[in-house]
Every structure is written in C-alpha cells, then in structure tokens.
N, C-alpha and C positions, 0 to 999 in steps of 0.2 A: 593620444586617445585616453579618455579617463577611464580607470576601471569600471568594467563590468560584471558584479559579480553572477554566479552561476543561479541564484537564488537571495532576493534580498525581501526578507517581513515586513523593514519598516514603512512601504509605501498602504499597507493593508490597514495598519496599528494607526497613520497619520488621517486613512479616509474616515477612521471611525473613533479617532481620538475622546473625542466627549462621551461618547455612549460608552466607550468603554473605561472610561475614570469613574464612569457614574455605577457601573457595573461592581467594579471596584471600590468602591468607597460603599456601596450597599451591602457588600460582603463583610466587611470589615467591623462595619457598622454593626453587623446583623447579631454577632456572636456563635453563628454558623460555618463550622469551616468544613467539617469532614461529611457527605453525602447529606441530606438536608433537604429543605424546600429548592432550592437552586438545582441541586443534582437531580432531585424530580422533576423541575420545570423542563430542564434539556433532556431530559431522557422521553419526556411524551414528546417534546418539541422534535426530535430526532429519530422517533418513529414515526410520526407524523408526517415527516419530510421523507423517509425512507416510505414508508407504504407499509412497515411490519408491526405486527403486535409488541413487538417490547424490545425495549431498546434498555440495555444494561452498563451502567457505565463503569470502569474500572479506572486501574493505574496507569497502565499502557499499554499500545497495541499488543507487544507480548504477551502481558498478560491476558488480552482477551483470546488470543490463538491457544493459552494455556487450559482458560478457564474455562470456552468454550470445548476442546476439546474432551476435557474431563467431563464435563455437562453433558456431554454426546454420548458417552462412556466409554472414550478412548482409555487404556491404560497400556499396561505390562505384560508384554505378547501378542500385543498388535500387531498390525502394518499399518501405515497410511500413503500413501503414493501421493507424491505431489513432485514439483519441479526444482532442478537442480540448480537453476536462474533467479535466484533471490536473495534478497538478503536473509543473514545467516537463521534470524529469530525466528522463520518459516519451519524448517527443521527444528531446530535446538527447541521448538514448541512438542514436538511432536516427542523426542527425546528425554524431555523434562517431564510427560508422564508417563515416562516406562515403554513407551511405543518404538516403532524401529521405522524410519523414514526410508520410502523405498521411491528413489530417485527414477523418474522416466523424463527423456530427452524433449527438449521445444520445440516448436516451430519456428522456423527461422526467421517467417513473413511477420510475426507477431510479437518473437520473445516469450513469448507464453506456453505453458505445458501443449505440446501435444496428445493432443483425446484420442488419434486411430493408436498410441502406444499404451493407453491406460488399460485396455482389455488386458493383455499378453502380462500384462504385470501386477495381474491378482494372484492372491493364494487361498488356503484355506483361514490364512493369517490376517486376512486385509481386514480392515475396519469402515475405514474410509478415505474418502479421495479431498487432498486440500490444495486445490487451484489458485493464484495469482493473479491477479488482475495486475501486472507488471508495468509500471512506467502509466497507469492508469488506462489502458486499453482494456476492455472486459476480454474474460476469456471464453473461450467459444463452448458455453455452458449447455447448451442443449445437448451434445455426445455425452459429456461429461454425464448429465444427470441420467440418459438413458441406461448410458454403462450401471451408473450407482445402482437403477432401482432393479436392470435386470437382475444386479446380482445382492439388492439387499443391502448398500454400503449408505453411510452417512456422507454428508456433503459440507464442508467447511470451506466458504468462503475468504479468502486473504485479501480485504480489501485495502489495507493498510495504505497504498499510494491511488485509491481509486473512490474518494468520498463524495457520492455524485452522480457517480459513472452508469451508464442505462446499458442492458442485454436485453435487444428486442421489447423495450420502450419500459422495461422493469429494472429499477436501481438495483444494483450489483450487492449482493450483500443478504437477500431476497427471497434471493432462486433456488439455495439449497438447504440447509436444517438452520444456519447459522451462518451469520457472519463477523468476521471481526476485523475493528478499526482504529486506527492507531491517529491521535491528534498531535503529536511530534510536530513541533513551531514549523516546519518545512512542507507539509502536507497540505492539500486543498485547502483541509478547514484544517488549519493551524491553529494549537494552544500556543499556548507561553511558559512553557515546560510538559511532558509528559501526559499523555491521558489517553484513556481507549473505551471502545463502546463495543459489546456485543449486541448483535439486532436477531432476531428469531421470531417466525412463527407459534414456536412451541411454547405452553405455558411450562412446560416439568423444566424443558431446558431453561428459561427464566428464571425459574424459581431457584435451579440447583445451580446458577449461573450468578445469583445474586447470595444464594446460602456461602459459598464459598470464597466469594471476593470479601467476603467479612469473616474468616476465623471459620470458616464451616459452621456457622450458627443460623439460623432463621430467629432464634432470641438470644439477645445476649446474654451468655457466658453456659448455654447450654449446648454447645459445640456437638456436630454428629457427626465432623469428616474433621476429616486434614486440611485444613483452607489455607489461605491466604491474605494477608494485609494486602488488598487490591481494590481501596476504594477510592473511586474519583473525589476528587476537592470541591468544595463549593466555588473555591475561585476559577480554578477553570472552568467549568458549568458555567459560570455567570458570563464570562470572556467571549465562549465560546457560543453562549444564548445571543451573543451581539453580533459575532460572523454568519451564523447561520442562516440567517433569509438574502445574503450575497453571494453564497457559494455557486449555486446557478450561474449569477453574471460573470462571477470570478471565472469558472471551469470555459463558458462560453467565450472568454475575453483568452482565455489561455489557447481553446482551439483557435482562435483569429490570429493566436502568436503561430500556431503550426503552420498554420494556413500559406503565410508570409514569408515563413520561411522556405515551405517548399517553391513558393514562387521564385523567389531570389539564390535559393540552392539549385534548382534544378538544372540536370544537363551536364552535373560535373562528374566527369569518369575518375570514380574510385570512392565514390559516396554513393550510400545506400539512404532514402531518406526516410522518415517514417509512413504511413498511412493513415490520413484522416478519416478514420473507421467511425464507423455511427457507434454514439455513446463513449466514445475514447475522451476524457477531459484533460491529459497531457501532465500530467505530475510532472512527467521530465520529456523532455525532447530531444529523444535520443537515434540519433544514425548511425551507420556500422561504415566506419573508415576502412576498406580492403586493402590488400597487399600489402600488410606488418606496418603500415604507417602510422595506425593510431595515436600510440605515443610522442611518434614525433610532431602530430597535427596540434596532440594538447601542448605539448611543449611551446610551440611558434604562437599558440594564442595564449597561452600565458606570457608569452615575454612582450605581448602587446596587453596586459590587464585585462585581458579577457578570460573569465573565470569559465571548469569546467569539469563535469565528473567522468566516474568513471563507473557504473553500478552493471557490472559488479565484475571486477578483476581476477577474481581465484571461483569459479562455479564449485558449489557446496561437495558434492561429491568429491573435492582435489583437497579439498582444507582436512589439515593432519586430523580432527576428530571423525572425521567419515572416511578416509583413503583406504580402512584395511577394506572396505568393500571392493576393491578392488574396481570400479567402473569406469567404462568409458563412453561418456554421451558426448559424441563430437558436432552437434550443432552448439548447445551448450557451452564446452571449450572454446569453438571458433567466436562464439558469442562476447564471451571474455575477451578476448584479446581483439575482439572490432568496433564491441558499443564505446560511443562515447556522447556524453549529455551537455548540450549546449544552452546557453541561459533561459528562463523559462519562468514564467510568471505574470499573473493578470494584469499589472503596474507595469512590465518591462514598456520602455518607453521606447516607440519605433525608429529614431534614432539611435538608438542601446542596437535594437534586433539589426538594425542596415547596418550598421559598423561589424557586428557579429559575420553577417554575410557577405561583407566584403573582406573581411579578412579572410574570410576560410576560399574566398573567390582567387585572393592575392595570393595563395601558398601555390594555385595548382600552373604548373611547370618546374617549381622547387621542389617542391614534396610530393604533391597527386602525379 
C-alpha cells in the first residue's frame, strides 16, 4: 500500500499552480512586501467572504488570539474561560496578556467546550469566554453568547481550524466581538508559511487590532502602546487572494470525505465516529478509538503507511505550565487518550480514503 499521508498541500498548490506563480511574481515584481495593497485586497476580500466589517491581518493565528484579545481589553487580572481541548496557543494566548485561563471540561459528542459548565465558572475576575471551533465543528454558540451577555463578558472566537465553518447559516468567527484565524500551510485556507486574520464587527477593535500588529502605532514611529511586529506579508495575501473563492468547494469536498468515511467505518465496536453536524467543514477527521487501543490502532496504520494524528495527547490543564491548578476535567483527559485523526483533505483521493477504511476494518479482531 503506498503511503498515505495524514494531510498532503501539494494536490491544492498543483490545482492552482498558474494563478499562483502569477500571484507570486506580482509580488515580487511589485516592491511590496510587508501589508500593502495585497494585504488590503485579502483583508476586504475576507470580510467580504466572512460577512464582517473588518478583517485584520496579522503574523499568525497566535498572534491574532493575542492581539485580539488585548483589542477586547483583556489583560492582567482577568479570567477568560475557554476549553482544556486545544492546542496549546488557545491558552498561552490568554496567558501572554497577563490573563489567567480558566479551563472548563467538553462535551464528549463534539470535543468542543461545554456551554451548561461555563456559567458555574465565572467570577468577579471573568473577562471573557474563548470557545474552539475544534477539528472545524462550530461550537454551540448560541448558550455561549447568552451566558456572555447576561453577565457582560466579551466573546472571542478560536477559529483557527474552522475557516468556512457556518453556526446557524452565520460563519464562525461572526458571532461573538471577534474572531481569530490562523492560515498555518495545514488549515482549510492554507498559506505557505504562517499568517492570521482577526474578523470583527467592531470599528475600536479594528482599529486597536491594526494599531498594535504594527509597534502600537496608528503613524509611524509615534507608538501609543506596547505592540507588536505582527504584520501579514504581501506574499501571503497575494497566495491566499488565489485559494479563497475555493474554500467553499474545498470545505464541501472535505465533508463528502466524512461522509464516506462514516459509511465504510460504521458498525465497528470500539470506534466512535464523528457527526456530520451542519456547518462542521472537517479540518481533521477525527474518531475516539475506546478501550486503551488508540495507540495501538495508530501504530498498525503506520506500519501499513498510513499517516495519523493525534490532536491533542496531553489536554492543557495536565501540561507542566498550567498543572499547579490543580484540575481534573475527565471528559477532556478521556479525550486525550481516545482521539485520533485519520487522513483528511479536499484532494484525498477515494482510493487513499477505501484503503484508510479498510485497514482500520482489518485490525478488528486483532486489536478492536
């Protein structure tokens, strides 16, 4: 069987090979490399596609969970509540400005934070709540925002694996002050190194969202905050200007991969599959191997070349910078030790996906 990787770019780069040389060579051409007429073309093009008034583009998703945060005016003596089920930069965002990430446990059906636990986990400290759209499933934002406004809190968005993604026929990213998006070569609308966008309704957060991705200046070199070097490249703008009217088909061709999957997985005791949830565009496609197998499931599909993750093996609250909290969210941990992500992408070729589901068909009576 020839390798499968768990994720491969180049079938994306080779549908749009020309337009994006040409994208490429106009940049170069241009004498523009850092934010520019490029960086504006994809920032209105990507509101435009999102449904928000201003689309802000930065360094990388990080940074926009960073930058919007401080935009919001999260700082030092906050709280923020978000979920223990992410990767790491979710928290270490909230962290980096002085804030104190206050971990509440997932749902199991979704992976995604649980909303009936975000009540019981305010304080007089909270600031705001910053949800996950995890593995590109929206998360079930309507509690979320009720909880926010009965008590006053700001809504940050993590859509980082969810560029696309619809809550009740509205893109993710939308719904609450701010969202932010990270374009990491692996992501729906993948660069070709590093890049993130904040989307918002708000003009103040725009403005202080754009003041501070450049030095904290609104004119250069008259600095009014502590910022940061956090400004998108022209070249990815220009790359990115060339995937963006495909994301749609892409995201839709990636549910047709779920879709498939669950047909040809179903039935098998000791797999959990995912749910082809409306608005869900599948970042990754990920099931929960039960009864301590998971490791050994990735094991026997790696030694047939079949590529596979693991997102995310240690849940935030266990990793040595957050343990002295002391917490225990056991859907969370059980989470850990059951997801695992099997190959996934709008190009996976349906031969790739059958040989995928046949092998994980072939292990049960050895391992399931």
């Amino acid at each position: 069987m020839k390798p499968i990787p768990v994720y491969d770019p180049l079938p994306e780069v080779a549908a749009l090979w020309e337009e994006l040389q040409a994208a490429a060579l106009r940049v170069l051409r241009s004498g523009r490399y850092i934010l520019g007429p490029e960086v504006e073309a994809f920032e209105e093009e990507a509101a435009r596609y999102l449904g928000v008034k201003h689309a802000v583009g930065v360094n990388s998703g990080t940074d926009a969970l960073v930058i919007a945060l401080r935009a919001l005016g999260v700082g030092p003596g906050d709280e923020v509540i978000t979920t223990p089920f992410t990767f790491f930069a979710t928290a270490e965002a909230v962290s980096l400005v002085g804030a104190t990430p206050v971990f509440v446990d997932i749902d199991p059906k979704t992976f995604n934070i649980n909303p009936e636990l975000i009540e019981s986990a305010i304080t007089e400290r909270t600031k705001a709540i910053l949800p996950v759209h995890l593995y590109g499933r929206p998360a079930e934002m309507e509690p979320i925002l009720e909880v926010a406004r009965r008590h006053g809190l700001k809504v940050l968005e993590d859509c980082a694996q969810a560029f696309g993604a619809t809550y009740r026929g509205k893109k993710v990213g939308t719904l609450g002050d701010a969202g932010a998006f990270s374009f990491f070569p692996t992501k729906n609308l993948g660069g070709f190194g590093d890049g993130g966008l904040i989307a918002t309704n708000s003009d103040e957060v725009a403005e202080r969202a754009r003041m501070l991705r450049a030095h904290g200046s609104r004119r250069k070199y008259y600095n009014e905050a502590i910022g940061y070097n956090s400004r998108l490249d022209a070249l990815q703008a220009a790359l990115l200007r060339v995937k963006l009217p495909h994301v749609d088909a892409w995201n839709e061709a990636r549910r047709q991969v779920a879709l498939r999957y669950n047909e040809l997985l179903a039935g098998l005791p000791g797999l959990v599959l995912p749910e082809v949830s409306e608005g869900h565009v599948f970042h990754q496609y990920t099931v929960r191997v039960l009864g301590g197998k998971r490791d050994e499931v990735r094991r026997a599909l790696e030694a047939q070349g079949i590529g596979t993750m693991v997102y995310y093996p240690v849940p935030l609250h266990r990793l040595p910078v957050y343990t002295p909290m002391g917490l225990s969210l056991p859907e969370a941990e059980r989470a850990s030790q059951e997801a695992l992500s099997l190959p996934m992408g709008p190009f996976l070729a349906l031969a790739d996906l059958e040989g995928v589901a046949s092998a994980i068909r072939g292990l049960q009576g050895c391992v399931f």
